[in-house]
C-alpha positions in Angstrom: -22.6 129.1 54.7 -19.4 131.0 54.3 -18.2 130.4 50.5 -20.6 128.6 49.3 -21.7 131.2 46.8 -18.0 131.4 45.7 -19.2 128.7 43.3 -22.0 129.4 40.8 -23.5 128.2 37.9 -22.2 128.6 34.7 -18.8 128.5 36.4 -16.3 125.5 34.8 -15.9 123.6 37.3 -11.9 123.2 39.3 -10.1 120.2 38.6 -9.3 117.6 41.5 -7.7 114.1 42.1 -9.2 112.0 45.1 -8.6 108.6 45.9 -11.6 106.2 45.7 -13.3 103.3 47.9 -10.7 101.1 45.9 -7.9 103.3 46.6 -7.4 104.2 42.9 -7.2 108.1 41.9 -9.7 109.8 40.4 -9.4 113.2 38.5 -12.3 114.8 37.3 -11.0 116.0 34.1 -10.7 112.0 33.3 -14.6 112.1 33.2 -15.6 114.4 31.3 -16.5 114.8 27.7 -18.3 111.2 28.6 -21.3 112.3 30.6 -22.6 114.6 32.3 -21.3 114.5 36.5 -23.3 114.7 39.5 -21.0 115.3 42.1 -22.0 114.9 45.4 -21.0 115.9 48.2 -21.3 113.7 51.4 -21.4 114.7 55.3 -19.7 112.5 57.3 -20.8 109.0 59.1 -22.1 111.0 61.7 -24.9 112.8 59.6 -27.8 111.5 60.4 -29.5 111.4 56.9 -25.9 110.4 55.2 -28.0 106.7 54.6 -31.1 108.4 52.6 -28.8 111.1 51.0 -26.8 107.7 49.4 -29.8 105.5 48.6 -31.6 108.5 46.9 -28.5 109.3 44.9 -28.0 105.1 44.4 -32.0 105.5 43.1 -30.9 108.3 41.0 -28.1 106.1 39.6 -30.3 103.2 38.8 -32.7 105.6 36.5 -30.4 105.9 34.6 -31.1 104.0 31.8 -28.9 105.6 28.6 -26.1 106.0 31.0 -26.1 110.3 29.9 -25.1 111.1 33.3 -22.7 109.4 36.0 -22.6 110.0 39.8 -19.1 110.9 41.5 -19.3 111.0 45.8 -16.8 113.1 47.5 -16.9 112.4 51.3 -14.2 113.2 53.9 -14.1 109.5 55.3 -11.2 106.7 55.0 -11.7 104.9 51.9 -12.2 101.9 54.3 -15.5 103.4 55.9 -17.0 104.3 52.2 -16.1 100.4 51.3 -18.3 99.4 54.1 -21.1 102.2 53.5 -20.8 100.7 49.6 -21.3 97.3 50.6 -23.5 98.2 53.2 -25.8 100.1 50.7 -25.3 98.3 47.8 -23.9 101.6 45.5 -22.8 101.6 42.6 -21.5 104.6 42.1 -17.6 105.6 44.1 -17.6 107.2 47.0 -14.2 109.6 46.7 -12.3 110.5 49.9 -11.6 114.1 50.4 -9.2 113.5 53.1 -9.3 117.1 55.3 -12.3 118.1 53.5 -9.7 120.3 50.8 -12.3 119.6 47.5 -15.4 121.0 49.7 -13.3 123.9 50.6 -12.7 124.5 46.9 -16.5 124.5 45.7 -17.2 126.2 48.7 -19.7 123.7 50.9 -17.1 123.3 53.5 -19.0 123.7 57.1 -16.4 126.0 59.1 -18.9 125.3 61.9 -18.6 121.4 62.0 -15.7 120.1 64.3 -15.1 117.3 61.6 -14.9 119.9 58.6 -17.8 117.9 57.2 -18.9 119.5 53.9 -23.0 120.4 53.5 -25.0 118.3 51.9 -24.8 119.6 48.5 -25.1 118.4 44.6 -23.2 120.1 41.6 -24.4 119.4 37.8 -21.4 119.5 35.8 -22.2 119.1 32.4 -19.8 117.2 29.2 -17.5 120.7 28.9 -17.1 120.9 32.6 -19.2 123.8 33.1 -21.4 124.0 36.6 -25.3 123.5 35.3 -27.2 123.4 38.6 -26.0 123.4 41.9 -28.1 122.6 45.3 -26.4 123.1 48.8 -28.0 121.9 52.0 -27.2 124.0 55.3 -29.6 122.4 57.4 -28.7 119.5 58.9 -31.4 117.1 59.0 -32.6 118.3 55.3 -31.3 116.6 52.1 -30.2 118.9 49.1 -33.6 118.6 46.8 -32.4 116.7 44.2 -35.4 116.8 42.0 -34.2 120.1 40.1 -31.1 117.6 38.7 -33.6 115.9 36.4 -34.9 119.3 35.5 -31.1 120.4 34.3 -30.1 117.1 32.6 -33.2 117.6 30.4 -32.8 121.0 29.7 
């Protein structure tokens, strides 16, 4: 895991504009100061856990009754494949397209090792001010980030 340390908590976290399933643009900085952010980052199709890793984040989404927190995806496929893994899935959260992985690179959960430049698995807590409040990255393949410590954060 190269860089993936280059990005702590307690860091703010870097600003980016991705295009969603929808093909409308997203920039972070238009989120916040609403809710807290988990962003997630997404392997690729061929991940074989990429279905669990979106229902438990969809399962996280539906808990979350006072709306305090929102869910952003960041995954380096077309926005035409995340329309079908949306529909597929039922989300209701957007999937974002980091077209040549450039937003994993920048938090630092870019896997030089994959062919595909897939990012890890991973799951930043970004809080109202835009400041990282938990962070979990996932090097193993068939393991899911543990996304348990989230609820922990958004508590405390």
């Amino acid at each position: 895991m190269d860089n993936v340390e280059r990005i702590r908590v307690g860091f703010k976290a870097m600003e980016f504009s991705l295009l969603d399933s929808d093909r409308k643009p997203n920039q972070l900085s238009s989120f916040l100061g609403e809710k807290s952010i988990i962003l997630a980052f997404v392997p690729g199709v061929r991940w074989q856990n990429l279905s669990s890793f979106l229902r438990k984040l969809e399962e996280i989404s539906s808990q979350n009754q006072n709306r305090s927190y929102m869910i952003l995806a960041v995954s380096p496929e077309h926005p035409s494949r995340a329309l079908q893994l949306k529909k597929q899935l039922s989300l209701t959260f957007p999937i974002l397209w980091d077209k040549n992985s450039r937003v994993a690179e920048l938090y630092g959960v870019l896997n030089r090792g994959s062919v595909q430049k897939y990012p890890y698995a991973s799951v930043f807590l970004i809080d109202l001010q835009g400041i990282i409040r938990c962070k979990e990255v996932s090097a193993e393949s068939n393991q899911l980030p543990n996304l348990d410590i989230f609820f922990h954060c958004l508590k405390g």
